[in-house]
N, C-alpha and C positions, 0 to 999 in steps of 0.2 A: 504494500500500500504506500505510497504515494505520499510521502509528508509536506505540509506547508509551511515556509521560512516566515516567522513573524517580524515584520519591521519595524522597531519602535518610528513612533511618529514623531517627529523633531519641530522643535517648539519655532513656532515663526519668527522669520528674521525682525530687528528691529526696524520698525521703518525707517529712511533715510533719513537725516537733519539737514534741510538743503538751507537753513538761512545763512546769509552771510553772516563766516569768521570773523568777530571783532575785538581790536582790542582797545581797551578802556585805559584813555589815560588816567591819573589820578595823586601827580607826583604829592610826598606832604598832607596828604589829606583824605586816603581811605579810610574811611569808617569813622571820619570826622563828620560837621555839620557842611559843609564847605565842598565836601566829597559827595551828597548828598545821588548826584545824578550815578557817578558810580556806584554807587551803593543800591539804588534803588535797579539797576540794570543786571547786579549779579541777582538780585533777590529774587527776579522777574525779568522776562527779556521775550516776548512771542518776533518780535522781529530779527534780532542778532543772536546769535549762539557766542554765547563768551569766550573768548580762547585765552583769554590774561588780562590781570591788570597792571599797570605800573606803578608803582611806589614802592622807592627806594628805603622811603623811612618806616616803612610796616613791619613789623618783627615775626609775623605771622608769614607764612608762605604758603596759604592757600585763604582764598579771598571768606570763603563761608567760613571760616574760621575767628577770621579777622573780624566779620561784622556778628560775632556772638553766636553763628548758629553753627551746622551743621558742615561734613565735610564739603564742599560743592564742587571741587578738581577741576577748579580753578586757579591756575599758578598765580603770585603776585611776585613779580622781577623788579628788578630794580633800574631796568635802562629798555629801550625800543629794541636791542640787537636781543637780548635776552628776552622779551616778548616772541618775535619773530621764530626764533631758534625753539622753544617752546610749544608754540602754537602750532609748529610744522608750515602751515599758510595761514592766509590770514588776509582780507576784503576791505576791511573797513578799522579807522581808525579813529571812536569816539571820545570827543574832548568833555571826560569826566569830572569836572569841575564847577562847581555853581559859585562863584565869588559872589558877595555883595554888590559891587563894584561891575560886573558883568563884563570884564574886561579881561587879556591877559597879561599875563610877568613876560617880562624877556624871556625867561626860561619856557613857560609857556610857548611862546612864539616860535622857540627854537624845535622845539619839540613838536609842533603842527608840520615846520618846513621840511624835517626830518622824516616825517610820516609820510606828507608828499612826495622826497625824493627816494621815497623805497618802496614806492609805487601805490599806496594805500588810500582809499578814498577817505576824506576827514567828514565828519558830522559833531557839529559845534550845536549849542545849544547856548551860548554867550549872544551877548549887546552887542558887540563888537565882532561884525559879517565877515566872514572868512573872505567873500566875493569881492568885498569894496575895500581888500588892501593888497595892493599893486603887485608886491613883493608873490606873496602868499599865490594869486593867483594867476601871476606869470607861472610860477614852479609848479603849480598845478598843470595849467595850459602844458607847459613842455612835458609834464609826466603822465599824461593823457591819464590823469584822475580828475575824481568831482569832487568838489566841498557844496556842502548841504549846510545852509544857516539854519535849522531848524525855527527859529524866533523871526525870521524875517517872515513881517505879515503880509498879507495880498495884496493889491496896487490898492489907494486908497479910494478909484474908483468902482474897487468889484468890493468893499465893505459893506457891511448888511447895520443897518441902522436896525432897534427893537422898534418888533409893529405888534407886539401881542400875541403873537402865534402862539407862545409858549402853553396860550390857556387850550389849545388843540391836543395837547400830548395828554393823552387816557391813561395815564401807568401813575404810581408811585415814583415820587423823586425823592429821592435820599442825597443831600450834598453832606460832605463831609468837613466841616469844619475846623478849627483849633484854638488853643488860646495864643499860638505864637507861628513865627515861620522855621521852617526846616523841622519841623516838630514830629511829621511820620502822615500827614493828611493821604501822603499818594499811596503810600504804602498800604495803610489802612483798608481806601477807595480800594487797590489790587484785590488784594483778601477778603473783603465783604463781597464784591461783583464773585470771583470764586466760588466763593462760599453759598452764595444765592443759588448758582447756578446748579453746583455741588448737590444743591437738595432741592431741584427742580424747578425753580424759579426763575425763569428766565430773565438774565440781567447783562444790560449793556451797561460798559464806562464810560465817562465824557472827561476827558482829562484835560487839563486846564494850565499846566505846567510845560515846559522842553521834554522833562524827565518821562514822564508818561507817551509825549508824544513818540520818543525816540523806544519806548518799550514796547510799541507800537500799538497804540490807542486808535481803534478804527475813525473816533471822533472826540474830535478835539479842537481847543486853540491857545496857543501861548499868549492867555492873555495878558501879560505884563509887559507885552510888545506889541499889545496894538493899541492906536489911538485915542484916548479917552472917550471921547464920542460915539466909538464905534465899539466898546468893549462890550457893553451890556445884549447888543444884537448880533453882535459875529459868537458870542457865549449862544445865546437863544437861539440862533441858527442852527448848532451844535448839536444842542438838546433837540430842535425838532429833526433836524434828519437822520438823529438815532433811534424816535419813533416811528417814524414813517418807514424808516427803510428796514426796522426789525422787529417792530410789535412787542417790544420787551413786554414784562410784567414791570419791573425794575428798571430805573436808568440808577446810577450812584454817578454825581458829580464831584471832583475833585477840588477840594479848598484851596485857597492859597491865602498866602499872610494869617491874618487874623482880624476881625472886626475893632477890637480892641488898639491894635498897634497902630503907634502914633508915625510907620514911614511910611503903611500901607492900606490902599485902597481897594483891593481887587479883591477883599471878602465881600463887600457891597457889590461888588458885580457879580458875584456868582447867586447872592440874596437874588437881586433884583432880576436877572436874566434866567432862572431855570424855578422860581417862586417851588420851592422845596416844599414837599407835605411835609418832611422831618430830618430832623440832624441830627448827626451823629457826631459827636466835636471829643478832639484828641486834646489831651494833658500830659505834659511833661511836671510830677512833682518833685522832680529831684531839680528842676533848674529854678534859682531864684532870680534870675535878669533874666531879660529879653535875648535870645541867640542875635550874634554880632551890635550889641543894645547893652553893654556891664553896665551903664548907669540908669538904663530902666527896670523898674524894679515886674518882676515876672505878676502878671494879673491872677486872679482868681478863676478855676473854676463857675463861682456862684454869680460872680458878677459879668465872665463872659456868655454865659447863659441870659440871664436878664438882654444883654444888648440884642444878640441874635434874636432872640423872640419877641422884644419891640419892634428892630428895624426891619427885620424879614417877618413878621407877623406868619412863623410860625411854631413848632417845638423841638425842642430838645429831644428825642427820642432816647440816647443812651450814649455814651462817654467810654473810651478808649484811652487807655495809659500806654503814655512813651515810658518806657522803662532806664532809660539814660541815670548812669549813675545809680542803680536800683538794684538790690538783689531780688530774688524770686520772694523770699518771705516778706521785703520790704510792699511787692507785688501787691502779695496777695492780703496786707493787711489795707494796702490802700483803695484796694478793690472793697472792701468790705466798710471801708468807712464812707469815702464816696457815697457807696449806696446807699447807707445809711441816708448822708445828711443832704445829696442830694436827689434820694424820693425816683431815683432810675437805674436801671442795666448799667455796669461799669463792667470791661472785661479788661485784657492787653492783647490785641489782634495777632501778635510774633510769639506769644510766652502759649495761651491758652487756645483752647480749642476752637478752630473756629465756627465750630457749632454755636458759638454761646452768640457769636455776630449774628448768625442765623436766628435767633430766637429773639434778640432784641428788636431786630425787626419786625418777624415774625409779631412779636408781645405788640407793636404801635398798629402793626397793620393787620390783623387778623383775618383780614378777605386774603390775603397770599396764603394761608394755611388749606383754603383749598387746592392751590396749583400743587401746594407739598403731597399733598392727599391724592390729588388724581395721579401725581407722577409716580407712586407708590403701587399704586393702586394692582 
């Protein structure tokens, strides 16, 4: 009789990773506040596949390490030749850096022209247009790469003035707020959209930052580069053609600054251009000043609550802790007083499950517990 050879069945290949190699500069300031756009690219990234970052000064030699979490096999080098050499190839060369100032150092500068001459496309997310300086984009032109301003906005005559459409969007709007800038607002935004989606609730982001844009945010705008004028309806634009073009359940919009903070304006624009049914607002308790602000003194919780729900007339849903300078126990007692005193959901989006994101939402809007229910089902 005749026997049959049994062939184990071999576990399917992983799919390809076809996004462009990038590597992230970030001299000085991985895993600092400053570092912020790299940071938030190793944590997250649907457009680039990380291949390295650079900074010399990190003591750490792999990036998920350096920013508190987990392995990510992500090298951090200390110079471009060392990137390269590491990466194997490598596409794209993003400038990981958020200064205050939105500008670069000479070192900086040297470091973009460098990327150009070794053939790398640059993607800046700075004030300061890789395009409109001479040097920069001669060396490009000869190296037949691209530099992408991320932050340069439309011509000012295709700007969208607000006409009110925003009241057309049938879904739950969730913006994410904070009490400060570089506080964790995008990071947050990431993790909740996730996490919505995670337990069947269909959710788009609307990212509002470079950072997000360059993580690749289907819709978006850097609004701290566009015209005052035009800020609140090129935002509302945003928001509407991420319902129209996807019937979320969910949009989560991305905060930027603070309401509170006395350099910036662009919490009011995200109020007024995407009129939120509920916020979710991020705390930093371990900082007592304002990030790049030492002689402003770090606002409240209770009182940036009050502001948001006067001037955007609407609520607070639940409160998100940056854990900076924090251990886990420090965590989790501040999570429990929080709630206490102020009467809502307090979780930390990076430390805890983010189920609990899920149910704080969930707890404001109780008609998305049926999308959880059908998707179950």
């Amino acid at each position: 009789m005749t026997g049959f050879i049994t062939v184990p069945r071999l576990p399917a290949p992983a799919p390809l990773d076809t996004r462009p190699a990038a590597i992230v500069y970030c001299e000085a300031n991985f895993g600092r506040i400053d570092g912020k756009t790299a940071n938030g690219l190793v944590r997250s990234s649907e457009r680039y596949r990380i291949a390295a970052v650079i900074d010399s000064t990190c003591e750490m030699a792999d990036a998920g390490l350096a920013l508190g979490a987990e392995h990510a096999g992500i090298p951090v080098v200390a110079s471009l030749a060392a990137a390269l050499e590491a990466a194997g190839s490598a596409d794209v060369f993003v400038f990981g850096l958020a200064p205050l100032s939105g500008l670069m150092s000479a070192g900086d500068r040297a470091a973009v022209i460098d990327a150009v001459e070794a053939g790398l496309d640059v993607v800046s997310g700075l004030h300061e247009f890789l395009n409109d300086d001479p040097e920069i984009a001669l060396a490009a032109q000869e190296a037949g790469v691209e530099l992408h301003d991320v932050r340069r906005p439309r011509p000012t005559k295709d700007l969208r003035m607000f006409d009110g459409a925003i009241d057309t969007v049938d879904c739950v709007r969730i913006a994410v707020l904070g009490t400060d800038g570089a506080i964790g607002k995008r990071t947050t935004s990431t993790i909740l959209t996730d996490a919505l989606n995670a337990a069947g609730i269909p959710t788009v982001m609307v990212g509002t930052g470079q950072t997000g844009i360059m993580q690749g945010a289907a819709y978006g705008v850097a609004l701290d580069a566009i015209p005052a004028q035009f800020g609140v309806g090129e935002l509302e634009g945003a928001v509407v053609a991420a319902w129209e073009e996807q019937r979320p359940r969910v949009i989560v919009v991305e905060g930027q600054g603070a309401l509170s903070h006395p350099a910036y304006l662009s919490s009011t624009v995200v109020l007024r251009a995407s009129r939120p049914h509920g916020v979710i607002m991020q705390h930093a308790p371990g900082r007592s000043v304002l990030s790049d602000y030492p002689d402003v003194p770090m606002g409240t919780p209770e009182h940036e609550i009050a502001l948001i729900e006067m001037f955007g007339r609407t609520r607070v849903v639940g409160m998100t802790i940056n854990h900076e300078d924090m251990s886990r126990v420090d965590v989790t007692a501040a999570i429990a007083l929080y709630q206490v005193d102020l009467g809502i959901p307090v979780t930390d989006a990076l430390w805890r499950d983010p189920v609990e994101l899920v149910q704080m939402v969930v707890k404001a809007f109780p008609s998305l517990m049926r999308t959880v229910v059908a998707a179950t089902a």
